[in-house]
FIVEX-714410 format. One record per residue (C-alpha): residue number from 1; residue in three letters; x, y, z negated. Coordinates in Angstrom, 3 decimals, decimal comma. Layout:
<recs>
REC    nr   rest          u          v          w
REC   NUM    ALA          X          Y          Z
...
</recs>
This chain:
<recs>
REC    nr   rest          u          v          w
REC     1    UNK    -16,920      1,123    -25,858
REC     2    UNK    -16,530      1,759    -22,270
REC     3    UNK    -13,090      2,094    -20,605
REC     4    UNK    -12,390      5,703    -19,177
REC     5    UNK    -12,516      6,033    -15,510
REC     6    UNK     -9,070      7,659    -15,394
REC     7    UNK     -7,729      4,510    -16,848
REC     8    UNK     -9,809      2,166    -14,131
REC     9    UNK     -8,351      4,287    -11,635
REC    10    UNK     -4,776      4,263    -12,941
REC    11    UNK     -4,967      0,295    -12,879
REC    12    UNK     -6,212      0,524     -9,636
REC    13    UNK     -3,733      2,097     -8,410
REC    14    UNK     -1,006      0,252    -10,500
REC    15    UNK     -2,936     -2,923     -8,443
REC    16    UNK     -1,671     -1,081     -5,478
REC    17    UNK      1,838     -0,360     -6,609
REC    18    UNK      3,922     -3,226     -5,229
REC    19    UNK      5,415     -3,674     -1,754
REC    20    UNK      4,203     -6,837     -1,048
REC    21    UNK      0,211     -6,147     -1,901
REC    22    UNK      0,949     -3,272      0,065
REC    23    UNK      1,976     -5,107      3,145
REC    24    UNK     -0,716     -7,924      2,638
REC    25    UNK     -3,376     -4,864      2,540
REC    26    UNK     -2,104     -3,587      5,757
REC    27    UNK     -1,720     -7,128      7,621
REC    28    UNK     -5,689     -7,438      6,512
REC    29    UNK     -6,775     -4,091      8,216
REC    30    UNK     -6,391     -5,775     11,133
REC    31    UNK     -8,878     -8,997     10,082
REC    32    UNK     -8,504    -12,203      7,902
REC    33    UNK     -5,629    -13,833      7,529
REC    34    UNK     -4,728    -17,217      6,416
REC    35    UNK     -1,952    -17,506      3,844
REC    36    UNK     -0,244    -19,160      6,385
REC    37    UNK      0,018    -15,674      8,107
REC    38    UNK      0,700    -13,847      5,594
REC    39    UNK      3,976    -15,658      4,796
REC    40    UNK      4,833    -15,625      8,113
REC    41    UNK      4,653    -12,582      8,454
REC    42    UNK      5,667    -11,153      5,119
REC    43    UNK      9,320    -13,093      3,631
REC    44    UNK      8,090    -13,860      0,241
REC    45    UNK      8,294    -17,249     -1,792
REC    46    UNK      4,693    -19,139     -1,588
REC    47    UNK      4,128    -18,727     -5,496
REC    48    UNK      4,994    -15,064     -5,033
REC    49    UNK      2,330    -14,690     -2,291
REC    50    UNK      0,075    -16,305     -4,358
REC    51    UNK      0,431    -14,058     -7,386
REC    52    UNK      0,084    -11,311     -5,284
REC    53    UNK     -3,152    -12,692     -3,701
REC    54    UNK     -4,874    -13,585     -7,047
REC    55    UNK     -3,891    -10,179     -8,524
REC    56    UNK     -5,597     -8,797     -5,465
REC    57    UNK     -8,439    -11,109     -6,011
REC    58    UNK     -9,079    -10,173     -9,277
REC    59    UNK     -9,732     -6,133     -8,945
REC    60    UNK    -11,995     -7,392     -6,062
REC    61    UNK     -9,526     -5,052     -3,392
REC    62    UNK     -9,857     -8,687     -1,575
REC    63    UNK    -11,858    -11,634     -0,742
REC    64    UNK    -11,185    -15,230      0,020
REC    65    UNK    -13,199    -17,718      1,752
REC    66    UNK    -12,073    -20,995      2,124
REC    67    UNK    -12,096    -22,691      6,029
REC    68    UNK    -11,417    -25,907      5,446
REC    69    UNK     -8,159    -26,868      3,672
REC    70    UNK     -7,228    -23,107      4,623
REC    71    UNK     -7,858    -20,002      2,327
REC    72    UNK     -8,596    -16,795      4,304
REC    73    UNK     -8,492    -13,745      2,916
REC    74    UNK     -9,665    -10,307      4,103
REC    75    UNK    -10,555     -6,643      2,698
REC    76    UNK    -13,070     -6,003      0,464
REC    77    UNK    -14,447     -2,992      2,246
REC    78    UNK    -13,290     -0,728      4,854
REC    79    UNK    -12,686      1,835      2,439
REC    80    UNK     -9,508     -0,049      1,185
REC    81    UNK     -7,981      0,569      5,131
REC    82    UNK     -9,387      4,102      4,736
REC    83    UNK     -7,211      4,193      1,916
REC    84    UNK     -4,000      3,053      2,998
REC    85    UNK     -4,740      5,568      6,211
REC    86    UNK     -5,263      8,269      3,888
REC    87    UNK     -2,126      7,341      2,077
REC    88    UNK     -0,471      7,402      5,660
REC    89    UNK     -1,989     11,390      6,681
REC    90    UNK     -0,275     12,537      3,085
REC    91    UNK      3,219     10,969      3,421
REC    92    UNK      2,947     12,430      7,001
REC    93    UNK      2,569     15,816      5,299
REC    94    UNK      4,894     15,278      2,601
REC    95    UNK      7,462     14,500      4,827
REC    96    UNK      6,502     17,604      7,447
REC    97    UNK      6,683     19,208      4,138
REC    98    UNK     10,001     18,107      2,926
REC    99    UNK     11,515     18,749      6,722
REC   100    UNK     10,361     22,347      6,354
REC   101    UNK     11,649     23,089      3,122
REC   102    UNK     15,344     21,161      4,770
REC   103    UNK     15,486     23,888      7,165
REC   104    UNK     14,523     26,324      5,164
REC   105    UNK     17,575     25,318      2,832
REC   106    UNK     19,859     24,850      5,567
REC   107    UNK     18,876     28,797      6,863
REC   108    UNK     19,402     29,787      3,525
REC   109    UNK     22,560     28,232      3,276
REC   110    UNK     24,048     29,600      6,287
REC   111    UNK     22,762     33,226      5,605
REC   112    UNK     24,793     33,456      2,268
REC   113    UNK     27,921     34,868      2,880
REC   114    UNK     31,053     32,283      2,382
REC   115    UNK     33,548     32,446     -0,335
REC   116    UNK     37,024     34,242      0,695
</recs>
């Protein structure tokens, strides 16, 4: 029996839902990375990172090569930065959004006539 696509996408996205893999993804738009560089640049404990990496690893969102005694890792495919842009364009508008319906309130608000 085959899993629903719904569901693959749901655990996709769960994949997604954490801060960290979040900030790793967005460190790797910009090329490979060593782990190195990713703690460096991201204050997690090494055995964090690495949970992070390998749950990363696993849905195949990233690759790692090894250089060396170094493990690099990068994006799967450029769709995963056109992604986390997309992501980026609908906050924007959720936040335009939420700034329009502020001043609508706040209009609103000082339209109504003031108790006595």
């Amino acid at each position: 029996m085959s899993v629903p696509l719904y569901q693959v996408k749901a655990e996709f996205f769960r994949t997604l839902g954490h801060p960290v893999r979040i900030q790793v993804l967005e460190l790797l738009q910009d090329g490979p990375r060593s782990v190195r560089d990713l703690l460096d640049a991201i204050e997690v404990e090494p055995s964090n990172m690495s949970q992070h990496l390998a749950m990363l690893r696993r849905t195949r969102i990233v690759v790692a090569t090894r250089e060396g005694a170094t493990m690099v890792y990068s994006l799967s495919s450029a769709d995963v930065a056109e992604l986390l842009r997309s992501a980026c364009r609908i906050l924007a508008d959720m936040i335009v959004g939420q700034g329009e319906l502020l001043a609508e309130l706040r209009e609103a608000e000082n339209r109504r006539p003031r108790p006595g």
